[in-house]
SELUM-369884 format. One record per atom (N, C-alpha, C): residue number from 1; atom name; x, y, z. Coordinates in Angstrom, 3 decimals. Example, Ala and Ser with C-alpha at 12.3 -4.5 7.8 and 13.67 -1.06 7.14 Angstrom:
<pts>
PT, seq, atom, X, Y, Z
PT, 1, N, 13.190, -5.690, 7.800
PT, 1, CA, 12.300, -4.500, 7.800
PT, 1, C, 13.200, -3.300, 7.800
PT, 2, N, 12.850, -2.250, 7.080
PT, 2, CA, 13.670, -1.060, 7.140
PT, 2, C, 12.900, 0.030, 7.870
</pts>
This chain:
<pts>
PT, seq, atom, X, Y, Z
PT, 1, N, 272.437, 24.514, 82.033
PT, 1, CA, 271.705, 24.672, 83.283
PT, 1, C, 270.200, 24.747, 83.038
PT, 2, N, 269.589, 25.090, 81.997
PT, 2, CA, 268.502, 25.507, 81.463
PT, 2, C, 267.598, 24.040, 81.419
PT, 3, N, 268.591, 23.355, 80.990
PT, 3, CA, 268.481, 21.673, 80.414
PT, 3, C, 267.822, 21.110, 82.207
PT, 4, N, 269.067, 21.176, 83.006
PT, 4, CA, 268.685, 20.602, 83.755
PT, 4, C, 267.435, 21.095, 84.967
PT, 5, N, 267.293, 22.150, 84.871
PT, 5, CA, 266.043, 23.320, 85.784
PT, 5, C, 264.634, 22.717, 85.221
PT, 6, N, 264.705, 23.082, 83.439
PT, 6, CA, 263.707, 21.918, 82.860
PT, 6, C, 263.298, 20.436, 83.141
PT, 7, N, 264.296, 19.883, 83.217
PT, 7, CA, 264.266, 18.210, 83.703
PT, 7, C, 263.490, 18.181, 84.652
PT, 8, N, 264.152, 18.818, 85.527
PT, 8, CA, 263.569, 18.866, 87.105
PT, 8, C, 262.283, 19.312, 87.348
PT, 9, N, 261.820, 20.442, 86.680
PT, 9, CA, 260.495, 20.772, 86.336
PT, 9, C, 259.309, 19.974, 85.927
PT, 10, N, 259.865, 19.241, 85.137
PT, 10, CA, 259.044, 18.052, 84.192
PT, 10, C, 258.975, 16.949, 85.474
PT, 11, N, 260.054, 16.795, 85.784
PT, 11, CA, 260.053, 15.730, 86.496
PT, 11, C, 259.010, 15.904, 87.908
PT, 12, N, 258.717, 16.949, 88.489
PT, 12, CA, 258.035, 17.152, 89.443
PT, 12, C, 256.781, 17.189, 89.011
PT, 13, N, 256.522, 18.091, 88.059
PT, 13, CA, 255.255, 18.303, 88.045
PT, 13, C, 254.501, 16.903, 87.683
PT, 14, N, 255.202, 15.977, 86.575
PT, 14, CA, 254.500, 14.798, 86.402
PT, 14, C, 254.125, 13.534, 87.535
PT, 15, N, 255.050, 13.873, 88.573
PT, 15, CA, 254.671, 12.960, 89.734
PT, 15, C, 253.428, 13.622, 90.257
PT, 16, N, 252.726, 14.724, 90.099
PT, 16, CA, 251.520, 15.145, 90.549
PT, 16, C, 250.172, 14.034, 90.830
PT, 17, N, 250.092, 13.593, 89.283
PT, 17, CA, 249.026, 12.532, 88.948
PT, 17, C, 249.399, 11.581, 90.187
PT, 18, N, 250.640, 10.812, 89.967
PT, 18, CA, 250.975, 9.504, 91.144
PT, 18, C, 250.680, 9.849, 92.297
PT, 19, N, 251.067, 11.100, 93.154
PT, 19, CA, 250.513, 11.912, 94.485
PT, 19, C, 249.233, 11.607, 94.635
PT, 20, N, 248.405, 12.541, 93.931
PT, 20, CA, 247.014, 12.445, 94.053
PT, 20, C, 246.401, 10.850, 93.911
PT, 21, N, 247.101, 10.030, 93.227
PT, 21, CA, 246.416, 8.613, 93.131
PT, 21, C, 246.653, 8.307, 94.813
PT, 22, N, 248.046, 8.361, 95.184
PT, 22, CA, 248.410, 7.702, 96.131
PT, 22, C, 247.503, 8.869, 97.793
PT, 23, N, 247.283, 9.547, 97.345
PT, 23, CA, 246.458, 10.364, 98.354
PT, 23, C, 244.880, 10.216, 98.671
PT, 24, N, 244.531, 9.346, 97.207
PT, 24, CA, 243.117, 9.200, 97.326
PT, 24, C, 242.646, 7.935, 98.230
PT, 25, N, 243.942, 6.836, 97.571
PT, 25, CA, 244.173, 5.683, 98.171
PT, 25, C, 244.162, 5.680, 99.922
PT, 26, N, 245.265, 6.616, 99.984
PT, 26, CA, 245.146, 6.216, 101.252
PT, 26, C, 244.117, 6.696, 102.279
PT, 27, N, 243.544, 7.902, 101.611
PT, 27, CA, 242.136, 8.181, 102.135
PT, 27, C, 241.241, 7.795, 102.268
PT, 28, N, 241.007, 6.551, 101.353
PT, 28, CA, 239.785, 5.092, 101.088
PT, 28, C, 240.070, 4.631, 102.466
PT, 29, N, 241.633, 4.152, 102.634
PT, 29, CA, 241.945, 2.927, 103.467
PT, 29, C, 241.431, 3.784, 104.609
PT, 30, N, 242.009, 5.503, 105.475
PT, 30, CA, 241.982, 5.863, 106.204
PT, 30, C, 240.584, 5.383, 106.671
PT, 31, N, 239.407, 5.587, 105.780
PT, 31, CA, 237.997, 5.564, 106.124
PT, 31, C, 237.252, 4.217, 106.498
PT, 32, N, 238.440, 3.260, 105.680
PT, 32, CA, 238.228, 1.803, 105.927
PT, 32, C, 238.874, 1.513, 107.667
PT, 33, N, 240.149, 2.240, 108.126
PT, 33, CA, 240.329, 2.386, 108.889
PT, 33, C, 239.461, 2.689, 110.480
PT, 34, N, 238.649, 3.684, 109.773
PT, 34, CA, 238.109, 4.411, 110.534
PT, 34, C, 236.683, 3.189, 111.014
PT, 35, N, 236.514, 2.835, 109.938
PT, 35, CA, 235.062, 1.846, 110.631
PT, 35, C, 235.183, 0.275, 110.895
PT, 36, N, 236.817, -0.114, 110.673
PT, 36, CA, 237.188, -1.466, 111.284
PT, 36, C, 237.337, -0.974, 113.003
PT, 37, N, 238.236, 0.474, 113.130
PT, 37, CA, 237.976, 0.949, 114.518
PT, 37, C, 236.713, 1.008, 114.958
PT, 38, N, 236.080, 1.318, 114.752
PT, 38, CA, 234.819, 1.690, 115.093
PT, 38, C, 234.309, -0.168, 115.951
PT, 39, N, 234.399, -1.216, 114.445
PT, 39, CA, 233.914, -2.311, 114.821
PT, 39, C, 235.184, -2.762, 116.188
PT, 40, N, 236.228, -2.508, 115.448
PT, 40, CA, 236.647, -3.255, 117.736
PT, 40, C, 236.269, -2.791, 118.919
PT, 41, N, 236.181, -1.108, 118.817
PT, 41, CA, 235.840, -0.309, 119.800
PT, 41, C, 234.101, -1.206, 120.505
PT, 42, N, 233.318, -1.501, 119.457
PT, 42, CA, 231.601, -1.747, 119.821
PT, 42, C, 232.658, -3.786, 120.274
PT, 43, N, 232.833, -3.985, 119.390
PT, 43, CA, 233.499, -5.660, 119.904
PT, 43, C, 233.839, -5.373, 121.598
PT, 44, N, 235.017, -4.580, 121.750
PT, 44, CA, 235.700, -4.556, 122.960
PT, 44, C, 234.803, -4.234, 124.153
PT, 45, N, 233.645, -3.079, 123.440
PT, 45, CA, 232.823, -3.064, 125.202
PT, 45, C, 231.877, -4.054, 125.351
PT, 46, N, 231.998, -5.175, 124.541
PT, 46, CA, 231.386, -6.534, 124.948
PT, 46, C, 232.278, -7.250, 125.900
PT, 47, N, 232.955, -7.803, 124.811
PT, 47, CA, 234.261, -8.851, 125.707
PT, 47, C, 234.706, -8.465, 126.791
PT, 48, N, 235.732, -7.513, 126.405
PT, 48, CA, 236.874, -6.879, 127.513
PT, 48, C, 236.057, -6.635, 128.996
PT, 49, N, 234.839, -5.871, 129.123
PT, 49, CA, 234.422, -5.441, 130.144
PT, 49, C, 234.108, -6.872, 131.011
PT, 50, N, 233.517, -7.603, 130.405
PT, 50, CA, 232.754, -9.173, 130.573
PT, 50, C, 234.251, -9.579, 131.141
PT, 51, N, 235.377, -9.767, 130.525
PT, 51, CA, 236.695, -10.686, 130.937
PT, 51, C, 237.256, -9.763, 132.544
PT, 52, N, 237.169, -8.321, 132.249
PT, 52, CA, 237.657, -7.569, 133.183
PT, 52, C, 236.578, -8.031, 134.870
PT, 53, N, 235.277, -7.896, 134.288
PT, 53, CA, 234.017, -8.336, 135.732
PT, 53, C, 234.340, -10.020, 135.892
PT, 54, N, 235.160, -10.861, 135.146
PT, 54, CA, 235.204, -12.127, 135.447
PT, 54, C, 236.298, -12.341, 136.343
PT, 55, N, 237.339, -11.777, 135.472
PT, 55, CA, 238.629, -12.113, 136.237
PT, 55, C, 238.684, -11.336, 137.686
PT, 56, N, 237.713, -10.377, 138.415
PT, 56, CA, 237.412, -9.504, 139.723
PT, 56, C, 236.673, -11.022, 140.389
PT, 57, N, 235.627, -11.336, 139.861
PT, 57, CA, 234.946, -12.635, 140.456
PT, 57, C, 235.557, -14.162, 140.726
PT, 58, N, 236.258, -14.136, 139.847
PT, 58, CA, 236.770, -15.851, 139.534
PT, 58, C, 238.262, -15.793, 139.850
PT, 59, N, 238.624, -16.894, 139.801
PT, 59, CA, 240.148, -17.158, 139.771
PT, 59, C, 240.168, -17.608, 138.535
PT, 60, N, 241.400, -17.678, 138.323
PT, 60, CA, 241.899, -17.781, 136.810
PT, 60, C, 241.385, -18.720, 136.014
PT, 61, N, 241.816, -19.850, 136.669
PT, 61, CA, 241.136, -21.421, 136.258
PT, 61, C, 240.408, -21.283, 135.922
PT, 62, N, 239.192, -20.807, 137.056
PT, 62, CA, 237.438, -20.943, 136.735
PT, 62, C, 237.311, -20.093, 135.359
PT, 63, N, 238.040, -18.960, 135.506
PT, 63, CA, 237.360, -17.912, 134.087
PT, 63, C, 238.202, -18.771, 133.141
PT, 64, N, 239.185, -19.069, 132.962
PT, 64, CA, 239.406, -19.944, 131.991
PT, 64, C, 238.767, -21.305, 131.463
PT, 65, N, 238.021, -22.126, 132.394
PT, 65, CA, 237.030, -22.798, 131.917
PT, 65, C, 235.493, -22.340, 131.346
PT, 66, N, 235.008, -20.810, 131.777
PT, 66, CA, 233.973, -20.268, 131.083
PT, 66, C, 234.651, -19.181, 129.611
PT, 67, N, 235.467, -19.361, 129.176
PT, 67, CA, 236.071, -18.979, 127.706
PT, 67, C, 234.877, -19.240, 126.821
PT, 68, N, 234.323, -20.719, 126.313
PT, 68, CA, 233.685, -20.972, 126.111
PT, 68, C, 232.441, -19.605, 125.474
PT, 69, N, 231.686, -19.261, 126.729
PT, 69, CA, 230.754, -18.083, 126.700
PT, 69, C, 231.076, -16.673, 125.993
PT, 70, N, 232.295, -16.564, 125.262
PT, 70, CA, 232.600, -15.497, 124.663
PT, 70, C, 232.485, -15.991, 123.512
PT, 71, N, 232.201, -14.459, 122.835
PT, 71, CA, 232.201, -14.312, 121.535
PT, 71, C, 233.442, -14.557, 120.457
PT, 72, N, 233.635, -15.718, 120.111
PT, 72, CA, 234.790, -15.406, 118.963
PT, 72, C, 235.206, -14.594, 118.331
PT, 73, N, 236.102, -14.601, 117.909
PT, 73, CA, 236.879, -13.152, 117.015
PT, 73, C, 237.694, -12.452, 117.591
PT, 74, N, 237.395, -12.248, 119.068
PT, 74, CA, 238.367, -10.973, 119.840
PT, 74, C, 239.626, -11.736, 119.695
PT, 75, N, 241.027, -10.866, 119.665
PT, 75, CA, 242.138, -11.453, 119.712
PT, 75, C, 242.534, -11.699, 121.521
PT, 76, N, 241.943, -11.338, 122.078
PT, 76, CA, 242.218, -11.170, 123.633
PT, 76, C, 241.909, -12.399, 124.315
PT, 77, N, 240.240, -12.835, 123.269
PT, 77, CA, 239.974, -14.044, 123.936
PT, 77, C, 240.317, -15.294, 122.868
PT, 78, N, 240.859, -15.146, 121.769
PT, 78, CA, 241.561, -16.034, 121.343
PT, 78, C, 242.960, -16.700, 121.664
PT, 79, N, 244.155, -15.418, 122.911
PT, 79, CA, 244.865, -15.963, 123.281
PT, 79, C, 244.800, -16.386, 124.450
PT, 80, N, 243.685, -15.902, 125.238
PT, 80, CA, 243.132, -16.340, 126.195
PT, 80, C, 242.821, -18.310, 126.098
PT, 81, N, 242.633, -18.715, 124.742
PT, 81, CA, 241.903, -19.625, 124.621
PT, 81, C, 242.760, -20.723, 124.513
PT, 82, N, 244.147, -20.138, 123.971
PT, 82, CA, 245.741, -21.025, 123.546
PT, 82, C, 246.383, -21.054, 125.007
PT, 83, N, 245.862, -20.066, 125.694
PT, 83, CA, 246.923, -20.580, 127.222
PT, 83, C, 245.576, -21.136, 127.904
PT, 84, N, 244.608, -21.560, 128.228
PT, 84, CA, 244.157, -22.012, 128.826
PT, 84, C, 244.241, -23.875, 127.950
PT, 85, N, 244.455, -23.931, 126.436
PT, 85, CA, 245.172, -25.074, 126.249
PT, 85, C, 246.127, -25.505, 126.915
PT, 86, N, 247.015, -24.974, 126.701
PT, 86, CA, 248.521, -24.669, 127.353
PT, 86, C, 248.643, -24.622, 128.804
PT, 87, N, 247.768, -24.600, 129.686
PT, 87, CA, 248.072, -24.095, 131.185
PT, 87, C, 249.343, -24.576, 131.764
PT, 88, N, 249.710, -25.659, 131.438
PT, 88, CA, 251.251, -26.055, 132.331
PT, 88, C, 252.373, -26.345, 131.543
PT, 89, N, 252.264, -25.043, 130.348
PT, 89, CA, 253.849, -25.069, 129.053
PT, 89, C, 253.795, -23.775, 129.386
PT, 90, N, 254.978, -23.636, 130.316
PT, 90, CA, 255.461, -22.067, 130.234
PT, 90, C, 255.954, -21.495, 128.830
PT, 91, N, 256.402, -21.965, 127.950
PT, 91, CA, 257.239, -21.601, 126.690
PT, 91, C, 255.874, -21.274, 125.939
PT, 92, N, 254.761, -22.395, 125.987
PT, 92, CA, 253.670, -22.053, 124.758
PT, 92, C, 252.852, -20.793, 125.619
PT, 93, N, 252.921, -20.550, 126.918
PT, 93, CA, 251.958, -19.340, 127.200
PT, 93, C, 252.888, -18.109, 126.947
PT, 94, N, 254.364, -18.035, 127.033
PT, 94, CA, 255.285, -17.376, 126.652
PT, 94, C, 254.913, -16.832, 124.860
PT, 95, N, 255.238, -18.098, 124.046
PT, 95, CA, 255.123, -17.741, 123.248
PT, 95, C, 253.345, -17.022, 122.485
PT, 96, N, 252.526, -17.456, 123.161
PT, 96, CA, 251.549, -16.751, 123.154
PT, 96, C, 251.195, -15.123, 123.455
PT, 97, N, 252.001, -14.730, 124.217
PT, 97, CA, 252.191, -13.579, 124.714
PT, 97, C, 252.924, -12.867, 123.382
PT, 98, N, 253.865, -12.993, 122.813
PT, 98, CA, 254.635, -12.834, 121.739
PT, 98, C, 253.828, -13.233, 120.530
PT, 99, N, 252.856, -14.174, 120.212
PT, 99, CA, 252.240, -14.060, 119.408
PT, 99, C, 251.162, -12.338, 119.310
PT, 100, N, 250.855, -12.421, 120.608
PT, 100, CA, 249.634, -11.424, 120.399
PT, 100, C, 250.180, -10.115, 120.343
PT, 101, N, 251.452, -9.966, 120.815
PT, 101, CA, 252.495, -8.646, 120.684
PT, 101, C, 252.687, -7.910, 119.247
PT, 102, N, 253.241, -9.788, 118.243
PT, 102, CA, 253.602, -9.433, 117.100
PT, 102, C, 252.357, -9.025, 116.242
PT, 103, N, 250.708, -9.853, 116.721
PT, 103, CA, 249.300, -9.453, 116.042
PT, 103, C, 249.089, -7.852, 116.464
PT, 104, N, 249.713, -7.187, 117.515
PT, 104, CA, 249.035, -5.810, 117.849
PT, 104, C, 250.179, -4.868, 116.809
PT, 105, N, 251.075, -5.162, 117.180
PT, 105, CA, 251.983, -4.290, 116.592
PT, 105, C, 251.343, -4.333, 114.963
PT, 106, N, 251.460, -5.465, 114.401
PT, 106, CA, 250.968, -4.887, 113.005
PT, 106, C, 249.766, -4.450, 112.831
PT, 107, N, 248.777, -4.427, 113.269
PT, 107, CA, 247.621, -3.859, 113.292
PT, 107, C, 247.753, -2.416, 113.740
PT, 108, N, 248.639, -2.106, 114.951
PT, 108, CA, 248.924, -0.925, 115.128
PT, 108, C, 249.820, -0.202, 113.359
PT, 109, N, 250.713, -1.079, 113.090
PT, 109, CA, 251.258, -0.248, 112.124
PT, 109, C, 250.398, -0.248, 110.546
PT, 110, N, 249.599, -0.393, 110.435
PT, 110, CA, 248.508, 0.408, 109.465
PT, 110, C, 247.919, 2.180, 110.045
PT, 111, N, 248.154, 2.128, 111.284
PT, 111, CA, 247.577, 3.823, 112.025
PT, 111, C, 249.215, 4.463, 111.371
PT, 112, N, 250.273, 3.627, 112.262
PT, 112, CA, 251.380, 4.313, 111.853
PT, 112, C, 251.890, 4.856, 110.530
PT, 113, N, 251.292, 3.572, 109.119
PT, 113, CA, 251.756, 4.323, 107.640
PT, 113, C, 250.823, 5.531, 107.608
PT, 114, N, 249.494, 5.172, 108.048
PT, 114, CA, 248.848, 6.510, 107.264
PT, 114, C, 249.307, 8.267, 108.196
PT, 115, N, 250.188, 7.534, 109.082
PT, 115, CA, 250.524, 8.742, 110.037
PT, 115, C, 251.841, 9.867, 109.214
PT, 116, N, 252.110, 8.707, 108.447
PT, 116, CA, 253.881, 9.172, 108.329
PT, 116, C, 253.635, 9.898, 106.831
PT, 117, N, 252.748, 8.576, 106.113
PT, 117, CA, 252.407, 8.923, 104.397
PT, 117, C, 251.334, 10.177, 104.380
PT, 118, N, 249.932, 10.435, 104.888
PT, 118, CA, 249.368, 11.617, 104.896
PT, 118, C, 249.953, 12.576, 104.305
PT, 119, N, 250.652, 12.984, 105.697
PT, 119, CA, 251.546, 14.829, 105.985
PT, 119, C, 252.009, 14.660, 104.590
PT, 120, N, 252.966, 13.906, 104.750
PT, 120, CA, 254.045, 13.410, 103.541
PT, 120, C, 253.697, 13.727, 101.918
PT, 121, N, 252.660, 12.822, 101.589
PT, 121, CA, 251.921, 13.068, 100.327
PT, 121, C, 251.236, 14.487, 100.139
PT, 122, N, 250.946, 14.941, 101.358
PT, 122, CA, 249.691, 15.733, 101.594
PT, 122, C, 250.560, 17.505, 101.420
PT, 123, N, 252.167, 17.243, 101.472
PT, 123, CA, 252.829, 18.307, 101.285
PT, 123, C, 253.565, 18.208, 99.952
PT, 124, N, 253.971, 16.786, 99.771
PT, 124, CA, 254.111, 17.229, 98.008
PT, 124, C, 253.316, 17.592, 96.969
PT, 125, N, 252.193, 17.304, 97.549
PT, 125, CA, 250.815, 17.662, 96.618
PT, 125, C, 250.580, 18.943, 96.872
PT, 126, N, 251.454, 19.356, 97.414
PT, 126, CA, 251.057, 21.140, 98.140
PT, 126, C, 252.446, 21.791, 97.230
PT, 127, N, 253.758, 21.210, 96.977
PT, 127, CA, 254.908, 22.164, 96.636
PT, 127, C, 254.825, 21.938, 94.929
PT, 128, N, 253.797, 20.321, 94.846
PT, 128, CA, 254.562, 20.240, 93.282
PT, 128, C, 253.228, 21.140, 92.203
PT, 129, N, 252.384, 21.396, 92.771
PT, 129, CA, 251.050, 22.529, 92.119
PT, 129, C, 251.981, 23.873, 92.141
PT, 130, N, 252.905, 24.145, 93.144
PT, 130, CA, 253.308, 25.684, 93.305
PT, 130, C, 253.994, 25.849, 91.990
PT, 131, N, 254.796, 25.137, 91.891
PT, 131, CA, 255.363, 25.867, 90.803
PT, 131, C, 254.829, 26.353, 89.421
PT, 132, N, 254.108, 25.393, 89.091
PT, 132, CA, 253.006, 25.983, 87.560
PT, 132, C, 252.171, 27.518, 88.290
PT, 133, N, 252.057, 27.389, 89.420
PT, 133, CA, 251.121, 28.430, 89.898
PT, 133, C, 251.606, 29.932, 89.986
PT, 134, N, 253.165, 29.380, 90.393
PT, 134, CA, 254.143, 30.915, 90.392
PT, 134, C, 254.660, 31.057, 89.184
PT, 135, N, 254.569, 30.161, 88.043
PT, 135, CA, 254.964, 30.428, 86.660
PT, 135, C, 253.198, 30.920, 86.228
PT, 136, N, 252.164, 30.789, 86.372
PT, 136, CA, 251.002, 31.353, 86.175
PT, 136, C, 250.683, 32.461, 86.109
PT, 137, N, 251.640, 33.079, 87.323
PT, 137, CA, 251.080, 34.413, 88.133
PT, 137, C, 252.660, 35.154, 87.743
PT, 138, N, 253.654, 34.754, 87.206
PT, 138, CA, 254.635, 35.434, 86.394
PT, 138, C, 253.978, 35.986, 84.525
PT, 139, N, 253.695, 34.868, 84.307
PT, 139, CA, 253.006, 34.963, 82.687
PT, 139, C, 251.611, 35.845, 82.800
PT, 140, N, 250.749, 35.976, 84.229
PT, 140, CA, 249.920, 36.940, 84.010
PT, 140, C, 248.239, 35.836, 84.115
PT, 141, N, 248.977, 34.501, 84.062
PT, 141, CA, 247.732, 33.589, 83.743
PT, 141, C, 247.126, 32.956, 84.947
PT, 142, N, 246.145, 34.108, 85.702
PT, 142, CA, 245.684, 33.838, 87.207
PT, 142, C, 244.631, 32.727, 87.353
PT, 143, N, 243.817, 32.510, 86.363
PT, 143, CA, 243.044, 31.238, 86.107
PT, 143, C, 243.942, 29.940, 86.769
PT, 144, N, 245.240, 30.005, 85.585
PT, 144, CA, 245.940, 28.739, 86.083
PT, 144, C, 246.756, 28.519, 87.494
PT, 145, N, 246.785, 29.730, 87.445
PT, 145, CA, 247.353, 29.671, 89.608
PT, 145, C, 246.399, 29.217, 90.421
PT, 146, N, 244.999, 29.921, 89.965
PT, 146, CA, 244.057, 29.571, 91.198
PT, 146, C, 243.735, 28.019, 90.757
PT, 147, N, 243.516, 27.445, 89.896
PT, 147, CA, 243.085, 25.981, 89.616
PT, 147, C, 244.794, 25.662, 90.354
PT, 148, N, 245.751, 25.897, 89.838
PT, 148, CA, 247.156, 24.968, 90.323
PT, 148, C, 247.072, 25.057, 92.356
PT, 149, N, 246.471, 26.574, 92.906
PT, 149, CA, 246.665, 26.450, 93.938
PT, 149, C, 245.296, 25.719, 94.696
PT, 150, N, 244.278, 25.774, 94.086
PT, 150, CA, 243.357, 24.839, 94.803
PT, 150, C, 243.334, 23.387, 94.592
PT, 151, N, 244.513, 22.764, 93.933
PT, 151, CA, 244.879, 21.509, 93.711
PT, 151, C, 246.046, 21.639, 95.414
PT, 152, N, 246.683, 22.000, 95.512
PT, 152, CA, 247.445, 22.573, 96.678
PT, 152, C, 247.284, 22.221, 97.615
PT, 153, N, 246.083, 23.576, 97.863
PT, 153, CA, 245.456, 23.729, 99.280
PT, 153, C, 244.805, 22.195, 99.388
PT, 154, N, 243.974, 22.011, 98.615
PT, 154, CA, 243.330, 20.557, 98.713
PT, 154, C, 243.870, 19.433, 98.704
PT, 155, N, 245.269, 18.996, 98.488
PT, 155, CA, 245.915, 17.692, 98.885
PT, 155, C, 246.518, 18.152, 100.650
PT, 156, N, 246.253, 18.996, 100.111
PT, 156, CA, 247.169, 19.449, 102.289
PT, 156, C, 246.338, 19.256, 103.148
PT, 157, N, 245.071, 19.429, 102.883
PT, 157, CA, 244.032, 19.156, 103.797
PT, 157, C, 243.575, 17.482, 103.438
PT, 158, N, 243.656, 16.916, 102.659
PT, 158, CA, 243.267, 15.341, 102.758
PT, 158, C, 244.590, 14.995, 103.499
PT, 159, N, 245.651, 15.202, 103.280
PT, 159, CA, 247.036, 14.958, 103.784
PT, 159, C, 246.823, 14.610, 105.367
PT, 160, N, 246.394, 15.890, 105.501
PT, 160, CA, 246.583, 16.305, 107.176
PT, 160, C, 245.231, 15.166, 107.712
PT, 161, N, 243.943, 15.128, 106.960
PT, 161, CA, 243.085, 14.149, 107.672
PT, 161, C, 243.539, 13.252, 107.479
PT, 162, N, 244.299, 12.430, 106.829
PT, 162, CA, 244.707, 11.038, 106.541
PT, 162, C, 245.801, 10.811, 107.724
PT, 163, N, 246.437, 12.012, 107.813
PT, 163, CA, 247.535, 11.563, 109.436
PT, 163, C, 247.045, 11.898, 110.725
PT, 164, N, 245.892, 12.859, 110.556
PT, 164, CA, 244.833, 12.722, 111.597
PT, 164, C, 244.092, 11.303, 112.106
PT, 165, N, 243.375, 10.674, 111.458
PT, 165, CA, 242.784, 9.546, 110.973
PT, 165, C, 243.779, 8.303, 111.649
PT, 166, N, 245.275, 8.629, 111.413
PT, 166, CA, 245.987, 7.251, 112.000
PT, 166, C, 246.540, 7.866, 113.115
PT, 167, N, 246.587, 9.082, 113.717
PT, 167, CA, 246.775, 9.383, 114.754
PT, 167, C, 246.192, 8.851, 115.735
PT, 168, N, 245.018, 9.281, 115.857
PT, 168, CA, 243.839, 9.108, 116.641
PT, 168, C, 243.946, 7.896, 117.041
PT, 169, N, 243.628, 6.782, 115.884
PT, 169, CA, 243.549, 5.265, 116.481
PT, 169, C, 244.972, 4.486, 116.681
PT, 170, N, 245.834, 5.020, 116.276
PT, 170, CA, 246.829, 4.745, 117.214
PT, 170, C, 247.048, 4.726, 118.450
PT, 171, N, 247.198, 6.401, 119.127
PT, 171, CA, 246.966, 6.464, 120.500
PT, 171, C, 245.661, 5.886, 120.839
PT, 172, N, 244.410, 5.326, 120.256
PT, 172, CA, 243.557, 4.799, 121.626
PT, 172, C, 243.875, 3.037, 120.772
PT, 173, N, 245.028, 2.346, 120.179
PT, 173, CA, 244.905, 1.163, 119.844
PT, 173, C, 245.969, 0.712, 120.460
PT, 174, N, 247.034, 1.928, 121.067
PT, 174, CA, 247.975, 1.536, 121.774
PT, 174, C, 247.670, 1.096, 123.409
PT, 175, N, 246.641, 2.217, 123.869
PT, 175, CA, 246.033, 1.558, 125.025
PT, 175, C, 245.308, 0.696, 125.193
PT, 176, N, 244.528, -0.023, 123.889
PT, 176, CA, 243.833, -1.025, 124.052
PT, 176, C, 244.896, -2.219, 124.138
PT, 177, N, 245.491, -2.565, 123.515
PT, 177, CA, 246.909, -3.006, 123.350
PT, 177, C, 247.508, -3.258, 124.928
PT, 178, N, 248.061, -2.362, 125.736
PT, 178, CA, 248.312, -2.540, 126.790
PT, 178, C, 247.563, -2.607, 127.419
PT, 179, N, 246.355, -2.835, 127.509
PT, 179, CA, 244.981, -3.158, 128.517
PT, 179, C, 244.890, -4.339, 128.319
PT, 180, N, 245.209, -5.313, 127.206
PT, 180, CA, 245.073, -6.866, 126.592
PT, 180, C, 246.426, -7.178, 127.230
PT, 181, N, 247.564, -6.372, 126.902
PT, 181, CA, 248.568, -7.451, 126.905
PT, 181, C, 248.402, -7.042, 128.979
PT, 182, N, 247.561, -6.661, 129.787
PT, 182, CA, 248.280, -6.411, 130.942
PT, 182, C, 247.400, -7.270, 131.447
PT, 183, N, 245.991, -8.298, 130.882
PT, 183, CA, 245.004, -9.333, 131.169
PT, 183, C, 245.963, -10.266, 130.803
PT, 184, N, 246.545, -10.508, 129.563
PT, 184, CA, 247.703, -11.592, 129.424
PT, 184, C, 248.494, -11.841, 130.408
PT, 185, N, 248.971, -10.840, 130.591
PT, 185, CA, 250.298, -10.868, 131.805
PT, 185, C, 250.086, -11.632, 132.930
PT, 186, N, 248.809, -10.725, 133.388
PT, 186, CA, 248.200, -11.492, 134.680
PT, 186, C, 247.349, -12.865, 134.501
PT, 187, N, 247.170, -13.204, 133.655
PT, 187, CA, 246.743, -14.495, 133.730
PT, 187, C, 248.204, -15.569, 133.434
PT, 188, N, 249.299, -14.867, 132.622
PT, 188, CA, 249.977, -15.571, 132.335
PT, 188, C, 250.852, -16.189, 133.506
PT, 189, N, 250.921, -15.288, 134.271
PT, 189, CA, 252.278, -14.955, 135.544
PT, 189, C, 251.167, -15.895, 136.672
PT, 190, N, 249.727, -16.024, 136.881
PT, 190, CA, 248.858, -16.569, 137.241
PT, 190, C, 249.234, -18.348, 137.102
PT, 191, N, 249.486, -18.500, 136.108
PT, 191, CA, 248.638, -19.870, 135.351
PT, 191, C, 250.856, -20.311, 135.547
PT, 192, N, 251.665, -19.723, 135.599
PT, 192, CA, 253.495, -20.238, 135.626
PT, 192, C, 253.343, -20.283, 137.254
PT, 193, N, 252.484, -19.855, 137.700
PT, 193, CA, 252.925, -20.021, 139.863
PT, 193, C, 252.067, -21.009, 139.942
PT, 194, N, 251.446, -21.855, 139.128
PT, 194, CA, 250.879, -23.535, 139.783
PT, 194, C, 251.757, -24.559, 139.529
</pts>
């Protein structure tokens, strides 16, 4: 039994190093995260507002012939740009709709890994320090508890910002998301009644 308590010991504590790699990592991306959001958020109150004051003014057609005047890059006005090809293939404005579904969803699911992995990493990096720390503070050796527990405390808190971090732009990438796909809709359901 001794054999195997040891194993298990060894075996935890050495996944420590891989934790912390994989915690730093995803804390890079979180931050990379954080300022690709940033760039759609400043993108979107260009476009979106501009498509939202067009489509109040114009009929569909017309704003679909001024496409043109937007800025490339947005995905909103790029599928905007395939159904106004498309205006009389119900299947290709269909499948356009489903294109931009399957582009949000994965973009959404980069918020979702760092949502799930954070906590996740951010608590094994919290249980697998304890144990050297309560064998520290058994042997008398409080140095090595407090270094084992401020390795601890400190992956729990990058943990928790890293699922903070994909929280956040999740819920406001999910409403951007349904604010695009509900301009799709209506142009789509628009452009199948001619």
């Amino acid at each position: 039994m001794d054999f195997i308590n040891n194993a298990l010991y060894w075996l935890t504590t050495g996944m420590l190093v891989p934790v912390i790699i994989f915690l730093l990592f995803f804390f890079v991306r979180s931050l990379l995260l954080t300022g690709c959001f940033y760039g759609r958020y400043v993108a979107r109150m260009k476009v979106n507002v501009r498509v939202r004051q067009s489509l109040d003014r114009m009929t569909v057609g017309e704003f679909l012939d001024t496409l043109g005047d937007y800025p490339e890059g947005s995905a909103l006005v790029a599928s905007l740009g395939r159904m106004s090809r498309f205006r009389t293939s119900a299947p290709a404005i269909d499948r356009t709709l489903g294109d931009y579904e399957i582009a949000a969803s994965k973009e959404l699911g980069k918020s979702k890994l760092l949502i799930k992995l954070g906590p996740v990493l951010g608590l094994m990096g919290t249980l697998i320090p304890m144990g050297p720390a309560l064998t520290g503070l058994a042997t008398g050796d409080v140095a090595a508890m407090a270094q084992n527990m401020t390795v601890a405390f400190a992956t729990t808190v990058v943990g928790l910002v890293i699922g903070t971090v994909g929280f956040m732009t999740l819920q406001v990438g999910q409403r951007w998301s349904a604010d695009d796909m509900n301009i799709l809709e209506y142009v789509a359901s628009t452009l199948k009644e001619r």
